[in-house]
C-alpha positions as CSV (number, residue, x, y, z in Angstrom):
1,X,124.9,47.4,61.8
2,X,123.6,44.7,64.4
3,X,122.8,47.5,67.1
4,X,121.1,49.4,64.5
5,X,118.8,46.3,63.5
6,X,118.1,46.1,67.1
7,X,117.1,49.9,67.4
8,X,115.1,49.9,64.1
9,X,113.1,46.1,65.8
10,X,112.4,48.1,69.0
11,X,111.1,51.3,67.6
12,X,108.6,49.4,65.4
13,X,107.7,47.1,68.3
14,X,107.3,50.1,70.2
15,X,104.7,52.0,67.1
16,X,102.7,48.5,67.1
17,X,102.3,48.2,71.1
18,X,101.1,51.7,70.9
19,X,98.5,50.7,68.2
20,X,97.2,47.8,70.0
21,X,96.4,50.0,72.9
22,X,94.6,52.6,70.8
23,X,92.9,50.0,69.1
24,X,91.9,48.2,72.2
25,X,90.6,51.8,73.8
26,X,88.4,52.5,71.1
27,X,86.9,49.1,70.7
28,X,86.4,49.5,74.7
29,X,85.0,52.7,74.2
30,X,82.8,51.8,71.3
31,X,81.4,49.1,73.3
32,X,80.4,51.6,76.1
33,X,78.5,53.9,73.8
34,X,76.8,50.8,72.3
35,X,75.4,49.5,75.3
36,X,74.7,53.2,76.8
37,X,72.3,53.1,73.7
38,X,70.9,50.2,74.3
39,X,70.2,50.9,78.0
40,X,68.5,54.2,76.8
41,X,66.2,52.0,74.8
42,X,65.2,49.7,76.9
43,X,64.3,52.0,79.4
44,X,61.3,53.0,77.2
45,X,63.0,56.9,77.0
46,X,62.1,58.3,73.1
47,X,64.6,60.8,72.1
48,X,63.4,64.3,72.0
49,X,61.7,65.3,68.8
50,X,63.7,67.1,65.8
51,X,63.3,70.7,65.4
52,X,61.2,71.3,62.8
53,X,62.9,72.1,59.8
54,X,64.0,75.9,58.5
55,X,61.6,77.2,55.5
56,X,64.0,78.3,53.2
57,X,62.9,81.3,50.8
58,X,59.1,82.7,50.3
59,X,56.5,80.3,52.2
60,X,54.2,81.2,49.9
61,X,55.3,79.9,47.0
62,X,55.9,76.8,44.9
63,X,57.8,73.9,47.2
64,X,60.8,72.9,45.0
65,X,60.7,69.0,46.5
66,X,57.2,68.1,45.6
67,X,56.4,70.6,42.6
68,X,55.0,68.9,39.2
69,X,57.4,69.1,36.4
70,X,54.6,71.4,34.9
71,X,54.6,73.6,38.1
72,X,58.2,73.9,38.0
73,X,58.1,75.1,34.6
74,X,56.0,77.7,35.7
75,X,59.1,79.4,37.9
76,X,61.0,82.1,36.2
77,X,63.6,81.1,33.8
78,X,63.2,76.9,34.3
79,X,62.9,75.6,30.9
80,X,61.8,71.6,30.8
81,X,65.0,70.6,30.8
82,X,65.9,72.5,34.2
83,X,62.7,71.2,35.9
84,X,63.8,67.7,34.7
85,X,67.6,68.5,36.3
86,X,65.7,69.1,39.6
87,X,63.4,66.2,40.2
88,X,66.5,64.0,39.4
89,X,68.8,65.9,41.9
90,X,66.0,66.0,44.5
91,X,65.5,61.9,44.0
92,X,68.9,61.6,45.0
93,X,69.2,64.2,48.0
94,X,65.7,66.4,48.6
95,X,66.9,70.4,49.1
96,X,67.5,71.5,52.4
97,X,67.9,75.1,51.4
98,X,67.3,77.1,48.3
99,X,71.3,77.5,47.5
100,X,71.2,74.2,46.9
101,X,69.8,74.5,43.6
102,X,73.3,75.4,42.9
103,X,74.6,72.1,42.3
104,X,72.0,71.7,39.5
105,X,73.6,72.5,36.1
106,X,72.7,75.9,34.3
107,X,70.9,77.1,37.7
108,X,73.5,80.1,39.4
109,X,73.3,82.7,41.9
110,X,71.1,85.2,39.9
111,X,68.4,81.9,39.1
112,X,68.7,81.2,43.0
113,X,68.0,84.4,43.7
114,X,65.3,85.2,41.6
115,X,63.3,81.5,42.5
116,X,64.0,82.9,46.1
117,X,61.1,85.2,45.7
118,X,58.5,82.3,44.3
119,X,59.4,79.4,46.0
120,X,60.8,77.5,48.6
121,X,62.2,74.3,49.9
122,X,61.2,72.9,53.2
């Protein structure tokens, strides 16, 4: 039973060694990619601009993250109470793409696709 303590002591001293080094290597590595930030800032280097964002659905029609209340309304099949469901979900996260009018409630595939040919979220 002793030599079994023993074993059991080791192994586990063993797993905790092993965590201290991983530990240790990413706090090492971390530190790297901190500093190599900080060099690329103070060198007075700006990052290279974004690409500019994907228009998703028909360009010329409403934008679905600064339309009115009124002018979403005006979209087929958004009743008050769907255009309302929208501003709030686009106050929390603006849309990137026109599916993601989805995670509204009572807007599906067939309302998607049908807003898909009057508006569009850039």
């Amino acid at each position: 039973m002793k030599n079994a303590r023993k074993a059991a002591g080791l192994i586990m001293l063993a797993a905790c060694l092993l965590l201290a080094a991983f530990i240790t290597v990413s706090a090492i590595s971390g530190r790297t990619q901190v500093n190599t930030l900080h060099r690329f800032a103070a060198g007075g280097e700006t990052l290279p601009p974004a690409p500019p964002r994907p228009v998703s659905g028909n360009p010329d029609g409403l934008n679905l993250n600064t339309a009115t209340r009124e002018q979403l309304m005006t979209l087929p099949g958004i009743s008050a109470a769907l255009a309302d469901a929208i501003i709030a979900q686009r106050v929390i996260r603006p849309f990137s793409f026109i599916e993601d009018l989805k995670v509204v409630k009572g807007i599906g595939d067939k309302r998607v696709e049908a807003l898909r040919e009057v508006a569009y979220v850039k």
